[in-house]
C-alpha positions in Angstrom: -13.6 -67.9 -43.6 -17.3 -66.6 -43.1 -15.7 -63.6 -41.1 -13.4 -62.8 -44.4 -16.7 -63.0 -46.8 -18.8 -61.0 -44.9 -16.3 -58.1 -44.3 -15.7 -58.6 -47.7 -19.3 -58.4 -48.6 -19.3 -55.4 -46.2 -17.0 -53.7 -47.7 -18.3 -53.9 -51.2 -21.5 -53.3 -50.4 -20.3 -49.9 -48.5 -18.4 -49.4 -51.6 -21.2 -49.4 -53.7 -23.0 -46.9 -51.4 -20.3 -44.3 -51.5 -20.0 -44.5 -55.5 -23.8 -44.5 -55.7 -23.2 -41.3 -53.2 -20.4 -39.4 -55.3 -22.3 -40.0 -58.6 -25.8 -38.1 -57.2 -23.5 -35.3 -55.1 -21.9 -34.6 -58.7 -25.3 -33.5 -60.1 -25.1 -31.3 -57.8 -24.2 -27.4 -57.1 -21.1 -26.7 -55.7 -21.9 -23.5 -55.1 -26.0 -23.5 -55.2 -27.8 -20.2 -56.2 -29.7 -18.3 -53.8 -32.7 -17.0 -55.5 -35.4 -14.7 -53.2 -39.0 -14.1 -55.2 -41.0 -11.3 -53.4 -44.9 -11.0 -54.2 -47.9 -8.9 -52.4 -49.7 -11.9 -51.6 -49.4 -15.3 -50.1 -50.0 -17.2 -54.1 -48.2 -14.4 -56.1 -44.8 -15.6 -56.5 -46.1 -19.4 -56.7 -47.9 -17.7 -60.1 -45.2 -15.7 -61.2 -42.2 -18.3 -60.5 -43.6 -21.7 -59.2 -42.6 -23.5 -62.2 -38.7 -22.2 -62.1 -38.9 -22.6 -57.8 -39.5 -26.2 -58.6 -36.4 -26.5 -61.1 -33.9 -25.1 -59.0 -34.8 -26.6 -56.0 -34.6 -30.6 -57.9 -30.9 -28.9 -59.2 -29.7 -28.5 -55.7 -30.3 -24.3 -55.2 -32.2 -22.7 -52.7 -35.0 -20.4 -53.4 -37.1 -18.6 -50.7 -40.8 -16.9 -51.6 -41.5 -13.8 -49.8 -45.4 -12.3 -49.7 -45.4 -8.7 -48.8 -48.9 -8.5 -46.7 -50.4 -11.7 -45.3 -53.7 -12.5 -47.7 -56.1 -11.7 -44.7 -58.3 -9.7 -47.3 -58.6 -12.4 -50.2 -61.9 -14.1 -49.4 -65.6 -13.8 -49.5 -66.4 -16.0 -46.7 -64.1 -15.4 -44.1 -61.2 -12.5 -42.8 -58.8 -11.2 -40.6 -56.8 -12.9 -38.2 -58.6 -16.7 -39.3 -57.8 -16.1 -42.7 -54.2 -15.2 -42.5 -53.6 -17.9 -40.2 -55.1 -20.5 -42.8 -53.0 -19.1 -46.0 -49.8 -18.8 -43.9 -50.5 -22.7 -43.3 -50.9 -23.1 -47.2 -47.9 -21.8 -47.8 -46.1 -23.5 -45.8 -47.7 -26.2 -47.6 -46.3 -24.8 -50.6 -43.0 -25.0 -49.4 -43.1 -28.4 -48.6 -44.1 -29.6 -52.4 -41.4 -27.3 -54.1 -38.8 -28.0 -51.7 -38.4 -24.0 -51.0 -38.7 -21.6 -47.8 -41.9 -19.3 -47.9 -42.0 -16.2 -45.4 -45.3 -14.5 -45.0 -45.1 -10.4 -43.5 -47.8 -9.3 -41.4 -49.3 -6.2 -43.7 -52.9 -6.4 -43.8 -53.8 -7.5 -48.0 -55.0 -4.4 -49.6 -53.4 -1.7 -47.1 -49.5 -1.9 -48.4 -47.6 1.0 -48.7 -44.0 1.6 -50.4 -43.1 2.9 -46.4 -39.4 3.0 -45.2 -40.6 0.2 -42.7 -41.0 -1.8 -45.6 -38.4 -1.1 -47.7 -36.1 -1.8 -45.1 -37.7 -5.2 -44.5 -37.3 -6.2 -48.1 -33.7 -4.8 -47.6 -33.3 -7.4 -44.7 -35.0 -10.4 -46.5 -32.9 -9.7 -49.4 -29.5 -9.8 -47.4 -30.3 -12.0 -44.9 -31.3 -14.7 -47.8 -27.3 -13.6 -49.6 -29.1 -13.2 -52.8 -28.0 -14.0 -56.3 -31.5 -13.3 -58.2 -34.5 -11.4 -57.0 -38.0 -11.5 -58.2 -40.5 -9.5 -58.0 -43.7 -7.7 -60.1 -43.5 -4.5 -62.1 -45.6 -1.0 -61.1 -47.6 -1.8 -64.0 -50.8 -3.1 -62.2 -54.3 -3.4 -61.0 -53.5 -4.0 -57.8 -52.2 -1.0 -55.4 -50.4 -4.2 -52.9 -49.4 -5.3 -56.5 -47.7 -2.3 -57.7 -46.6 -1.1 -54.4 -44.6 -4.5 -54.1 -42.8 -3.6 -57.0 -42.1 -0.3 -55.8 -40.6 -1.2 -52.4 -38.1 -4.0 -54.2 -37.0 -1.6 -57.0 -36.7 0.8 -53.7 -34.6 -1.4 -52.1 -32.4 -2.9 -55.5 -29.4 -0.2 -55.2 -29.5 0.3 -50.9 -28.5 -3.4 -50.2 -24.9 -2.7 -51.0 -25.2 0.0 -48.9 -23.4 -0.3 -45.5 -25.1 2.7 -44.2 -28.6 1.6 -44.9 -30.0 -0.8 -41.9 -26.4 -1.4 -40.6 -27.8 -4.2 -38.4 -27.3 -6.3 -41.5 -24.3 -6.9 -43.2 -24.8 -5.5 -46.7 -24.2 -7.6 -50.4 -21.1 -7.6 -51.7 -22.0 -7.8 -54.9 -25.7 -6.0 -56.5 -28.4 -9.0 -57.3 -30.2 -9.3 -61.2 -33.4 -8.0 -60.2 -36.1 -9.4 -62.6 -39.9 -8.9 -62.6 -42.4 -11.7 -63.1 -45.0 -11.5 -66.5 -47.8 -10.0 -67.0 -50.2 -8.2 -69.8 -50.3 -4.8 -69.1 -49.3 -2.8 -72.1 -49.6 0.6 -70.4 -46.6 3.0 -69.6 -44.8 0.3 -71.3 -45.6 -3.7 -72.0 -43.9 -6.2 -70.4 -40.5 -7.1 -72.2 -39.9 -11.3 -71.8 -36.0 -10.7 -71.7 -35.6 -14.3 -70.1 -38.2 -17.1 -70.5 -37.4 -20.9 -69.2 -39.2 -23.8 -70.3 -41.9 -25.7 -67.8 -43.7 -27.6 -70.3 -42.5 -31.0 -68.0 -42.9 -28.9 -64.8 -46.0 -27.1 -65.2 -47.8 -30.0 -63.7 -45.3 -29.8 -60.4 -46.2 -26.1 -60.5 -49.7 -26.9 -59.7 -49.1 -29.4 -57.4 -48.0 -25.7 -55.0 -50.8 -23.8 -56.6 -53.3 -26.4 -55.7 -52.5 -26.0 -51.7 -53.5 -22.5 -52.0 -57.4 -23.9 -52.0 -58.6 -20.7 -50.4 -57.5 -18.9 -53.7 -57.7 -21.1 -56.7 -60.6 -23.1 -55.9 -63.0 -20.6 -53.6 -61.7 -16.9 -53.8 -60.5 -16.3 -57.2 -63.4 -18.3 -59.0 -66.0 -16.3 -56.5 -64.4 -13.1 -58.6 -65.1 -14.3 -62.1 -68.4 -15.5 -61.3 -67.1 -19.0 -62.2 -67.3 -20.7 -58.3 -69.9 -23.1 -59.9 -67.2 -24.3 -62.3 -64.8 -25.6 -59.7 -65.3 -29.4 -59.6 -65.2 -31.0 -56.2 -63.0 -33.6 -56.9 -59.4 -32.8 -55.8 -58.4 -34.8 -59.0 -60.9 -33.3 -61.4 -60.3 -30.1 -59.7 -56.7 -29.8 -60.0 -56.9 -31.1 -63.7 -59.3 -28.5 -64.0 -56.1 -26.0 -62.3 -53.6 -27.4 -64.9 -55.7 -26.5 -67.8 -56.3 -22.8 -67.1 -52.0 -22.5 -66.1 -51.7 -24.0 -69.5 -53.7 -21.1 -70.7 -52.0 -18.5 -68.2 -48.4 -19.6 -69.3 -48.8 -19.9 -73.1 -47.1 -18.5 -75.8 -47.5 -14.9 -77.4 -45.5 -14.1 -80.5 -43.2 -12.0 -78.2 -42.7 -14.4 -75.5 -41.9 -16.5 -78.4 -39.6 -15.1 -80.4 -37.7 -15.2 -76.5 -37.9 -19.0 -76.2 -36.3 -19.5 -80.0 -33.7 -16.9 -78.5 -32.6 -18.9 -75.6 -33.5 -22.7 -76.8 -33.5 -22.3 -80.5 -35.9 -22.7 -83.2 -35.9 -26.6 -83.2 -36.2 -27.0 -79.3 -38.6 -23.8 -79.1 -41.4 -25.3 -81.2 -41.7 -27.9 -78.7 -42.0 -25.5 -75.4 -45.6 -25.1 -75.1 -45.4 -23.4 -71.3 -43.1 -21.0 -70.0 -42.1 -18.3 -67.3 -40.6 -15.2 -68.8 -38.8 -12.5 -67.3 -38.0 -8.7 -67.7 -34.7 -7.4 -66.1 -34.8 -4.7 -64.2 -32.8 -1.5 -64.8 -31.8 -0.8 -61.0 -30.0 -3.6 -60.1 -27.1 -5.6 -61.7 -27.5 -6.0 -65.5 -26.2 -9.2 -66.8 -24.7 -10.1 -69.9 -26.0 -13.5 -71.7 -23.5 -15.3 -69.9 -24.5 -14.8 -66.5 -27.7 -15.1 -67.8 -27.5 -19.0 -68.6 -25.6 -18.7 -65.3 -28.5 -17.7 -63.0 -30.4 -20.2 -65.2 -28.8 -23.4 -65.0 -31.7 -25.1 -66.5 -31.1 -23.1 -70.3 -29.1 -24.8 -72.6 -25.6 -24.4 -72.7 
């Protein structure tokens, strides 16, 4: 009789598991997105995209961050090789707090160039990851790595499909949306916030990655505004002190929006107070608003 019960009890309790099993599993994908962010330096596309990195990787997709040159420029206390070394191991930090794949290229910071060597390296990166969505910034910048980053992928958006090109590597079947991050330079041409996703409830997980790059957010980039004085030295105060300035950086302007009422609509928009916004590029694949909500599984349906 206690042999019946306890493959009885067993058996329910394995039960249980399984259902518990099939009812998380069902949340997820069946076919997960593959979404490839490219940026000049090792914190770019954790500014430009952290927030929507951490959304699709607690959906079930994958996304992989790609920095163009390896940061060994970015300091005013140290360089070179001991530099690089230390913000390769932030982002691999990084990776482990959004859940994501980060792959650092070794261009010196401040040296890139829109060469065919890297052009066909973005090409490889772009293929190799079987991309759905690439990100990337525009030409518009203040920063030659910057613009030159923007220059190799928008290089690089038509000749993945092409057999021909780096035939070492299969090429895409089908073109990727290529999309560039925000930013607020209104010269040729402003930015244009075609897309913009809500992180109002993931800002703070967005700055749990930002807050590994401590080289940058809390020693190099305050040293340039004068401000290193500011940085408290608390690692809560300080990344408090983080969140509050992404609140600022990811804030609404009557463009951006006029983009969030668009997608989430007037009722659900005046409660978004931080978002990432995107432009779509004209070279690659240009998606209707259908595909759109498809490549964005976290708009509303």
């Amino acid at each position: 009789m206690q042999n019946r019960m306890s493959l009885t009890m067993r058996f329910t309790l394995l039960l249980a598991l399984c259902l518990g099993a099939t009812g998380a599993f069902a949340q997820l994908p069946n076919t997960p997105l593959r979404v490839i962010v490219i940026g000049a330096h090792p914190d770019d596309c954790d500014l430009g995209a952290g927030g929507i990195a951490s959304i699709y990787s607690s959906m079930g997709h994958q996304v992989k961050f790609v920095s163009m040159t390896n940061g060994d420029a970015g300091h005013q206390d140290m360089g070179g090789g001991e530099l690089a070394q230390r913000r390769y191991r932030e982002t691999q930090e990084v990776a482990k707090r959004l859940g994501i794949t980060y792959d650092v290229l070794d261009n010196h910071d401040g040296e890139l160039m829109p060469t065919l060597e890297n052009r066909l390296a973005v090409i490889r990166k772009i293929r190799e990851w079987k991309a759905d969505l690439v990100i990337a910034p525009r030409t518009n910048d203040y920063h030659p790595d910057h613009r030159n980053t923007g220059v190799i992928v928008q290089d690089a958006a038509y000749l993945v499909i092409v057999p021909n090109v780096l035939s070492s590597v299969p090429p895409l079947t089908k073109n990727p949306v290529f999309l560039y991050f925000r930013d607020g330079f209104q010269r040729p041409n402003p930015f244009r916030p075609d897309i913009a996703v809500d992180i109002t409830e993931t800002l703070a997980k967005k700055v749990e990655g930002l807050d590994a790059h401590t080289s940058q957010f809390y020693e190099w980039l305050p040293w340039t505004r004068q401000d290193l004085a500011n940085v408290p030295k608390d690692p809560v105060e300080r990344k408090k002190w983080l969140l509050a300035a992404m609140e600022k950086r990811s804030s609404l302007t009557p463009e951006i929006k006029a983009s969030v009422e668009k997608w989430y609509g007037p009722e659900k928009a005046a409660k978004i107070k931080s978002v990432e916004v995107f432009e779509i590029c004209e070279y690659g694949r240009q998606p209707n608003p259908e595909e759109i909500k498809r490549l964005f599984p976290m708009l509303p349906r």
